[in-house]
N, C-alpha and C positions, 0 to 999 in steps of 0.2 A: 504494500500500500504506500503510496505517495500523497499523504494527505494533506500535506502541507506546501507540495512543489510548486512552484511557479506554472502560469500557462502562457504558453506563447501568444502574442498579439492576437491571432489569428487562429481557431481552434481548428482544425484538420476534420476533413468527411468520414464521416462515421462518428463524432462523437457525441454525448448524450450529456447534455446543459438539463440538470434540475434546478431550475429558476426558484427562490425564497425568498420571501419577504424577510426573511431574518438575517439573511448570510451578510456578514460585515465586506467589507470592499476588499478586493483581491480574493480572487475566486478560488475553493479549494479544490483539490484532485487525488482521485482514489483509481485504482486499475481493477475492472469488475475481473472474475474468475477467468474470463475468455480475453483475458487482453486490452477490454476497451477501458477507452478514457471516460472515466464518469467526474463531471466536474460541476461543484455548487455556485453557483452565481447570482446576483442579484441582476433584475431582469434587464438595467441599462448594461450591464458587462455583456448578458449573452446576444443582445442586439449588438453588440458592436463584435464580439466575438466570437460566435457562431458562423458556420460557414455550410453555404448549400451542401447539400446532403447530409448534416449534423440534423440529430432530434433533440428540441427543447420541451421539456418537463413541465408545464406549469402548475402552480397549487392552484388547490379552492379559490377561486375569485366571484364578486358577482358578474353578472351576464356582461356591463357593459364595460369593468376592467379585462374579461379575459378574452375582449374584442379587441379591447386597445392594446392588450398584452400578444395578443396572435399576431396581427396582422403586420407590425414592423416583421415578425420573422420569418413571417409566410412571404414579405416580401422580398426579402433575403434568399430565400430558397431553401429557407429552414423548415426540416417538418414540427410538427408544433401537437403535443398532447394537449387535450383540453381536458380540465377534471369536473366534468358533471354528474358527480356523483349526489350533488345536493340538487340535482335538476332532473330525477327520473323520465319525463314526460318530455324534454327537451330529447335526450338522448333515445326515446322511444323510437321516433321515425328515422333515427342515422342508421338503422341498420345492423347487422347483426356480429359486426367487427368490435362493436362495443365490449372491453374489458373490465374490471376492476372499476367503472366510472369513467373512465377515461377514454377518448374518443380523439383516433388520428386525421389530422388535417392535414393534407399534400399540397404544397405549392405550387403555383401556375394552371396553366390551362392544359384539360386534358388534349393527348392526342387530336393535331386534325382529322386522323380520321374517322375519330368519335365522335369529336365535332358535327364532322361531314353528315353520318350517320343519324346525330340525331336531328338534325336539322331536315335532313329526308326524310326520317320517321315520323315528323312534325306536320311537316306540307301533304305528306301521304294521309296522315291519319285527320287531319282537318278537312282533306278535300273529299277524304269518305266518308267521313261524319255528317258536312255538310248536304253531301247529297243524299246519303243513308236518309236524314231527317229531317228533310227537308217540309215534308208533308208534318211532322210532329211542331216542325218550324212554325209552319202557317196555320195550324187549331191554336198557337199560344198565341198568334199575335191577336187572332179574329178574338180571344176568349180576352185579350188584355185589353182589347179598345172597347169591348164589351161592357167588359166590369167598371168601368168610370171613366168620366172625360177626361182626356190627357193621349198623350202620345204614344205609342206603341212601344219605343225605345226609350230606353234609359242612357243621355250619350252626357260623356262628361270629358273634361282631360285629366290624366293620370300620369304619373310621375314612374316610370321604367329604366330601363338601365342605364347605368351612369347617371343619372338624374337626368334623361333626357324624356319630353312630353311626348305623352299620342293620345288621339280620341282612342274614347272605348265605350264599347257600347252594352246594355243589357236591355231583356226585358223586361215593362217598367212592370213592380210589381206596389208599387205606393201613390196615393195621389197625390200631385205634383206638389214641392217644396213653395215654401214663401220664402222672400227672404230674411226673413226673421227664423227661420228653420233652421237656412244654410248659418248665421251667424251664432244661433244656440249651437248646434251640433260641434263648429269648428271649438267654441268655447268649453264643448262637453270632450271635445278629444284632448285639448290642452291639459283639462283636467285630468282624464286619465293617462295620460304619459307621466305627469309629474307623479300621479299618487301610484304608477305601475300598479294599479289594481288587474286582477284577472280579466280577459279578455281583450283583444282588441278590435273591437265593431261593436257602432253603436248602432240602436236600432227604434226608430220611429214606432214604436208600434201598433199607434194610433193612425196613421197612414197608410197600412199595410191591409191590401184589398183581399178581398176571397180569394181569388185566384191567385193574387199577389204570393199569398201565405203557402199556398200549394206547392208556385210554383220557385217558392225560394226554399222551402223543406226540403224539395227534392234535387238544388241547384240547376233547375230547368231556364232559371235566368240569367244563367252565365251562358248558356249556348252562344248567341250570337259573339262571344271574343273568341269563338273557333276562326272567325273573319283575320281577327288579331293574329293567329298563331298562324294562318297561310299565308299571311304578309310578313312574318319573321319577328311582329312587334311583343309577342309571346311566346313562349315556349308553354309546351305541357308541362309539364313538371318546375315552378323555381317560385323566387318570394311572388306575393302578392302586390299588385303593386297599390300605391298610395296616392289620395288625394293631395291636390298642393299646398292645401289647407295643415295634412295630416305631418307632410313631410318638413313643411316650416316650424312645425311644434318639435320634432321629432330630434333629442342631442343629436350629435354629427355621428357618433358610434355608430347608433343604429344604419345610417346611410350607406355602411361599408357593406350591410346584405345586399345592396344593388347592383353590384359589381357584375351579377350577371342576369341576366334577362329575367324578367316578369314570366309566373307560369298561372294556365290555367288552373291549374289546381296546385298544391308545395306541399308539406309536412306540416305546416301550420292546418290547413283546411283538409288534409286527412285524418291528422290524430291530434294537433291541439288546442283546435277551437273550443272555447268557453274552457278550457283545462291549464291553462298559461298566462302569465300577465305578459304585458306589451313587452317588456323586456325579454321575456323568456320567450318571446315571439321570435324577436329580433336576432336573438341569439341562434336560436332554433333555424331561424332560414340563413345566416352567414355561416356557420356548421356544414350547412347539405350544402352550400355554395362550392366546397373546398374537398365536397365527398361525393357532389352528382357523377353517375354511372349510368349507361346505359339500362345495366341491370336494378340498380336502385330507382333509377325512373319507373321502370315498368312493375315494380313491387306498389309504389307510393299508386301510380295508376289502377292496378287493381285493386287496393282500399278503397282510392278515390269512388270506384265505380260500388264497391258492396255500399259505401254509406250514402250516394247518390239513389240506390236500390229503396234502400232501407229508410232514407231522409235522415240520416242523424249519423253520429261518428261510431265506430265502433271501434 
């Protein structure tokens, strides 16, 4: 054991940074049974001294330090353990790599050819949907102009990757907003970002028509952003995207989930709707940012689908 040795400026690949809020300056180092360097550090040393292909360690933090603790080293090209072990529900939809709590983040962007891949799986599965249901399309709109005066769509602009805007459309399932609505509501999100109470969606519920209520149980009013994901402005599977309302309220932490594209459906609106506060939302979709897989897309997709069945989470 070398537990006291010096570490070079620059820690070499393969070595394993356990980041502590306790460790005093100057980092210690131990040699585990197989040779590797395991070295204690406080988390400005393994930012600056960690080196791609080294994993950093992190302890328990809340959601929005062990965002700002990842993300310098993810951009590094450090892999990065997250300890959500006090976040069962967060760690539920990352999948089944889940150890001890602890949940591995990979740097960069996957492979272009998974890229490629899923981006054709995207334009494929929206352009058969839309046709598949087309006719399911047009009984929701004739039943939504039916049920109250108002417009058939629900179009707004939303805030998607990189912080960059698009319309987005649903169908409407609430009679139309005043603007005393839109300024209560923005004031009711402010409120819950500060107090990270459970949930993040608020919900008019006095607004919300017959059909309305139907056809939002069962997510029948998100069809039309299939439109979204054939033009590339969503993906199936990534965060949710946000109001420009929401996203102004929203610390900057949170904004580092947007890094990749907007999805119809994410891990939040599979497994932790109404089971998560806004934080642990947030956390929860910057996590699958850094673990999206073709395979874990299509695991999340068929949840999505039992609880679009069912109208609720399961």
């Amino acid at each position: 054991m070398n537990a006291g040795a010096a570490v070079a400026p620059h820690g070499g690949p393969g070595r394993l940074w356990f980041v502590t809020p306790s460790c005093r300056p100057g980092p210690a180092v131990a040699t585990s049974p197989r040779g590797r360097a395991v070295c204690f550090v406080s988390l400005p040393e393994a930012i600056t001294r960690a080196a791609p292909g080294d994993l950093a360690v992190l302890p328990p933090l809340s959601p929005g330090q062990t965002v700002e603790s990842a993300a310098p080293l993810l951009e590094r090209g450090v892999r990065v353990a997250v300890d959500l072990s006090g976040y069962p529900e967060v760690a539920r939809p990352l999948g089944p790599a889940v150890r001890g709590g602890r949940v591995l983040l990979s740097p960069g962007p996957p492979p272009w050819t998974q890229r490629a891949a899923m981006r054709a799986r995207d334009a494929a599965a929206a352009l058969l949907a839309l046709t598949a249901l087309s006719p399911l399309l047009a009984a929701i709109a004739i039943a939504v102009k039916r049920s109250s005066p108002g417009p058939v769509f629900f179009s707004t602009t939303v805030i998607g990757k990189d912080g960059r805007p698009f319309l987005w459309r649903k169908f409407r399932s609430m009679r139309p907003a005043r603007a005393e609505d839109d300024a209560r509501r923005a004031e009711q999100y402010r409120a819950l970002v500060e107090t990270g109470v459970s949930g993040g969606k608020l919900i008019d519920a006095e607004r919300i028509t017959p059909v309305g209520r139907f056809i939002r149980r069962h997510s029948l009013d998100e069809l039309p952003q299939l439109w979204n994901v054939l033009r590339g402005e969503m993906t199936l599977i990534g965060p949710r995207p946000c109001l420009p309302y929401e996203y102004a309220a929203q610390p900057a932490w949170q904004h580092r989930r947007y890094r990749v594209t907007p999805g119809l459906s994410g891990p939040w609106q599979a497994y932790g709707r109404g089971r998560v506060s806004v934080d642990e939302m947030a956390l929860m979709d910057y996590c699958y940012g850094y673990r999206k897989t073709f395979a874990s897309d299509l695991r999340l997709i068929l949840h999505t689908l039992r609880a679009v069945v069912w109208g609720e989470n399961v």
